[in-house]
Backbone as CSV, one residue per row, in Angstrom:
resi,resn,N_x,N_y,N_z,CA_x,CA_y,CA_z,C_x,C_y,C_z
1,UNK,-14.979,-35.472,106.604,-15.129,-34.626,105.430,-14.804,-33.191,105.821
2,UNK,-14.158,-32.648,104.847,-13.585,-30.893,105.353,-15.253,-30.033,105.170
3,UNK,-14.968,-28.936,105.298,-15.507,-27.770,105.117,-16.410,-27.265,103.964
4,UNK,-17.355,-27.044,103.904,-18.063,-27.040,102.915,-17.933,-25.960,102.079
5,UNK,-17.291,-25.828,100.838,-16.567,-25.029,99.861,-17.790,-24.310,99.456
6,UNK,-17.708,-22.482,98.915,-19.048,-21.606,98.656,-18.474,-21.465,97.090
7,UNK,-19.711,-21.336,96.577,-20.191,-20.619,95.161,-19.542,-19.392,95.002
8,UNK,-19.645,-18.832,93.964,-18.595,-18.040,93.252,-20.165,-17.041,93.695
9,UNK,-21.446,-17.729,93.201,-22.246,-16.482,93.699,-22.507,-16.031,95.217
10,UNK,-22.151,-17.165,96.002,-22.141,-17.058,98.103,-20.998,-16.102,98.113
11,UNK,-19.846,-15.997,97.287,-18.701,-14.993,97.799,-19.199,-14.174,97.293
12,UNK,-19.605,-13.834,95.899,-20.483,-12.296,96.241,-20.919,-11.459,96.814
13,UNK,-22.263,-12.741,97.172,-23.018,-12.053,98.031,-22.660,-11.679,99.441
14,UNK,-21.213,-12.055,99.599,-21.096,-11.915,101.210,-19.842,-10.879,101.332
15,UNK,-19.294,-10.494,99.892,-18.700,-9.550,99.829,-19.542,-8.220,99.588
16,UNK,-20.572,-8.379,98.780,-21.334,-7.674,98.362,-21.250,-6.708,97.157
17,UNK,-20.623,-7.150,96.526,-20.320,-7.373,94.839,-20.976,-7.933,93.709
18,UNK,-20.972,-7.522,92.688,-21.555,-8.477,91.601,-21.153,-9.466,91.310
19,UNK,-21.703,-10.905,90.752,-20.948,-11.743,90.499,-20.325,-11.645,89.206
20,UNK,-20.506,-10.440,88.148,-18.728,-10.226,87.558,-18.075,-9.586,88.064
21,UNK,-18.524,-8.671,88.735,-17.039,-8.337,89.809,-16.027,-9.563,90.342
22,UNK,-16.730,-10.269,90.904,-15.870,-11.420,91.210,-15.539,-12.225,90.177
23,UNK,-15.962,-12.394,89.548,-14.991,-12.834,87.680,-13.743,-11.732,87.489
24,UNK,-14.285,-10.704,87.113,-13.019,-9.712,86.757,-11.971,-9.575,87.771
25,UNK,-12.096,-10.147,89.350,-11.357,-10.027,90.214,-10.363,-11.239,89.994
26,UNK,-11.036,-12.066,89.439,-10.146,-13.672,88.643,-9.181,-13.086,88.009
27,UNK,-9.591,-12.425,86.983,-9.315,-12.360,85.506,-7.648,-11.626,86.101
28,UNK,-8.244,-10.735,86.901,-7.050,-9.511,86.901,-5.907,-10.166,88.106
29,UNK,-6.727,-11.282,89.139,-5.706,-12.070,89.585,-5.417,-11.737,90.846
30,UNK,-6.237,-10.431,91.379,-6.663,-9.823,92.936,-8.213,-10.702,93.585
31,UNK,-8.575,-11.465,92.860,-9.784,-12.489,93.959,-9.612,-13.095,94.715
32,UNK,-9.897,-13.552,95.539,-9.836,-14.502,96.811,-9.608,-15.718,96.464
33,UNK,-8.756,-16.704,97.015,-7.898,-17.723,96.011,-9.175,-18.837,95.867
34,UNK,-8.934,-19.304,95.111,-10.886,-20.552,94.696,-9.662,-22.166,94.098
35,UNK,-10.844,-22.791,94.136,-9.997,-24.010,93.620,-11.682,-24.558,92.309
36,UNK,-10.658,-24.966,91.523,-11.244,-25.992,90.665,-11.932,-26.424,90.754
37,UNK,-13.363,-27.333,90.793,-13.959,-28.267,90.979,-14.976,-28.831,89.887
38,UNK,-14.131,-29.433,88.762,-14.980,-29.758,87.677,-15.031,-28.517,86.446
39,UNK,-15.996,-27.789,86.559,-16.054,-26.744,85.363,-16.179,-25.499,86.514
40,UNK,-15.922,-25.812,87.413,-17.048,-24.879,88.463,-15.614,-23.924,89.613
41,UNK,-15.778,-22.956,90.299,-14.750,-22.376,91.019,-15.429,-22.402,92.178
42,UNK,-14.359,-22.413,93.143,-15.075,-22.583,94.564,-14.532,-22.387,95.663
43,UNK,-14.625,-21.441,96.818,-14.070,-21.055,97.575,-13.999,-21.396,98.975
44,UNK,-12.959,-21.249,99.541,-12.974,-21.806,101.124,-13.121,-20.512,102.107
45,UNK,-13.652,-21.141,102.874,-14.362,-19.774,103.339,-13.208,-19.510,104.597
46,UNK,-11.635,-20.061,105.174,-10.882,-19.587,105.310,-10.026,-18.925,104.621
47,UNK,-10.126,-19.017,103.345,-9.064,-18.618,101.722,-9.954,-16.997,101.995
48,UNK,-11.244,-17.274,102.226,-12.244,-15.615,101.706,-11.315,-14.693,102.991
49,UNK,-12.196,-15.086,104.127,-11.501,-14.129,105.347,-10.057,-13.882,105.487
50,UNK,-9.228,-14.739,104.887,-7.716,-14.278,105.041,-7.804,-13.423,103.674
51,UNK,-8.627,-13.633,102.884,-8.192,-12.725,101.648,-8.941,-11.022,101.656
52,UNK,-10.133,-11.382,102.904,-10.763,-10.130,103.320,-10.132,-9.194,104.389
53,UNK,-9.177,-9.684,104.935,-8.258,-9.434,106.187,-6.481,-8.727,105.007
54,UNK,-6.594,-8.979,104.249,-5.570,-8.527,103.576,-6.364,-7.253,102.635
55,UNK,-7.265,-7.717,102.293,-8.052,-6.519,101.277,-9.224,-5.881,102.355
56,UNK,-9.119,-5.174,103.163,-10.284,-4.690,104.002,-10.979,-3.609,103.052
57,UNK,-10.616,-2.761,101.981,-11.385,-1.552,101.338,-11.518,-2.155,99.956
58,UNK,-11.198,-3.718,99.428,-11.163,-3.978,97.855,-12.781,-3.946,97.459
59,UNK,-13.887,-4.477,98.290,-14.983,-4.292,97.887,-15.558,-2.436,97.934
60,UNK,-15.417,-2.078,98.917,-15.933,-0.394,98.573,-14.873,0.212,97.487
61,UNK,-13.330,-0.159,97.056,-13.512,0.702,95.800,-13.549,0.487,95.000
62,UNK,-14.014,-0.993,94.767,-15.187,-1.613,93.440,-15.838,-0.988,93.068
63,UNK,-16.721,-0.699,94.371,-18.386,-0.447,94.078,-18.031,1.344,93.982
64,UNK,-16.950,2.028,94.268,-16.972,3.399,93.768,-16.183,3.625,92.221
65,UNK,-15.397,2.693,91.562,-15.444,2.512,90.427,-16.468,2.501,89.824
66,UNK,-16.919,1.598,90.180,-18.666,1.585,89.239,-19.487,2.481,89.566
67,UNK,-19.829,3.238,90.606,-20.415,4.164,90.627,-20.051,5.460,89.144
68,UNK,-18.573,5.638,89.610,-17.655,6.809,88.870,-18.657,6.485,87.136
69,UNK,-17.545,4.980,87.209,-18.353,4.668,85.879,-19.784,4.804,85.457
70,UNK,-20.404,5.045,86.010,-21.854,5.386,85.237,-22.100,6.550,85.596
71,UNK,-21.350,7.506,86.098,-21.946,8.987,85.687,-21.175,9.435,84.421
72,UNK,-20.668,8.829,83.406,-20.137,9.601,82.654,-21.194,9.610,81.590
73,UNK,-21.539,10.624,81.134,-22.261,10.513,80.340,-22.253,10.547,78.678
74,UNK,-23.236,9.083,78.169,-22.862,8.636,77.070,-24.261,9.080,76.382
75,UNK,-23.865,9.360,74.756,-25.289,9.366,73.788,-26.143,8.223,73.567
76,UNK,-26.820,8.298,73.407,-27.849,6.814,73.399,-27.322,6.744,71.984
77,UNK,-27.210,4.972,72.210,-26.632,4.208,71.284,-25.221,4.577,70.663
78,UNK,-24.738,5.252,71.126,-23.421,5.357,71.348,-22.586,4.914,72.118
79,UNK,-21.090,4.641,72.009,-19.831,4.054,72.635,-19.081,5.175,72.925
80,UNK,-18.425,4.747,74.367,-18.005,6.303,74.816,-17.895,7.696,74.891
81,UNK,-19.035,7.941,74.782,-19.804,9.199,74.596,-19.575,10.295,73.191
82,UNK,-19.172,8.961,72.210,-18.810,9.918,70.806,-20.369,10.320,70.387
83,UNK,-20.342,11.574,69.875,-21.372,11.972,69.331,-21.988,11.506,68.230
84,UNK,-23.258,11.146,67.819,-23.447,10.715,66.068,-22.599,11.497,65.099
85,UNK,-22.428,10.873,64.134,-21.730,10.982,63.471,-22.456,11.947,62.201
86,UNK,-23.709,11.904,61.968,-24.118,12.747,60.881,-25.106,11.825,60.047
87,UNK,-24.055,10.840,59.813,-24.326,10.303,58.203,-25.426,9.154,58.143
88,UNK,-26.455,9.403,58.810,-27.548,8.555,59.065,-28.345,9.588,58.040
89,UNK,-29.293,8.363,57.175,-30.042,9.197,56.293,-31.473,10.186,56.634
90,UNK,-31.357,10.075,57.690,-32.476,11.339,58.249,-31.473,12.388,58.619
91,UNK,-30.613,12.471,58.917,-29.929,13.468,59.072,-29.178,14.468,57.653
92,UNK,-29.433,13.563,56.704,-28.893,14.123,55.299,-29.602,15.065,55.102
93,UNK,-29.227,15.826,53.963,-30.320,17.218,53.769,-30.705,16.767,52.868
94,UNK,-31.852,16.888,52.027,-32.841,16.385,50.755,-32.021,16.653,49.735
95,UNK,-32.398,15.668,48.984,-31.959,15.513,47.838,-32.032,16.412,46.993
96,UNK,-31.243,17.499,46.058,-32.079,18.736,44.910,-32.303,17.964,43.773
């Protein structure tokens, strides 16, 4: 029997990433190559180190993306830091 294939959450953790980081690393088609297995993805842990040996800085400028990304600062309950808009009825002026 070969090698015992890791979890999508074991490459995480041994990259030291989130496990959507390692989704979005799918998505965009820069992850460490995984194979199929049922509904499930799964990695060989020679596929990881040759893919960590080609990417030596892909996990630190993950994790300084995401850093970047959360200092920008957003309004509560707001989407990309647009300001309210006004037209919430406590903000109206009274009725004459």
């Amino acid at each position: 029997m070969g090698e015992k294939l890791l979890s999508a959450q074991e490459v995480a953790d041994y990259l030291g990433v989130p496990l959507a980081t390692l989704y979005q690393w799918r998505t965009n088609g820069t992850a460490p190559r995984a194979v199929k297995v049922g509904r499930y993805i799964r990695f060989r842990k020679a596929d990881l180190e040759s893919w960590c040996e080609r990417n030596p800085d892909a996990a630190e400028r993950q994790r300084h993306q995401v850093q970047h990304a959360r200092k920008v600062p957003q309004h509560r309950g707001q989407r990309g830091g647009q300001k309210p808009r006004g037209d919430v009825a406590h903000d109206r002026p009274p009725a004459a």
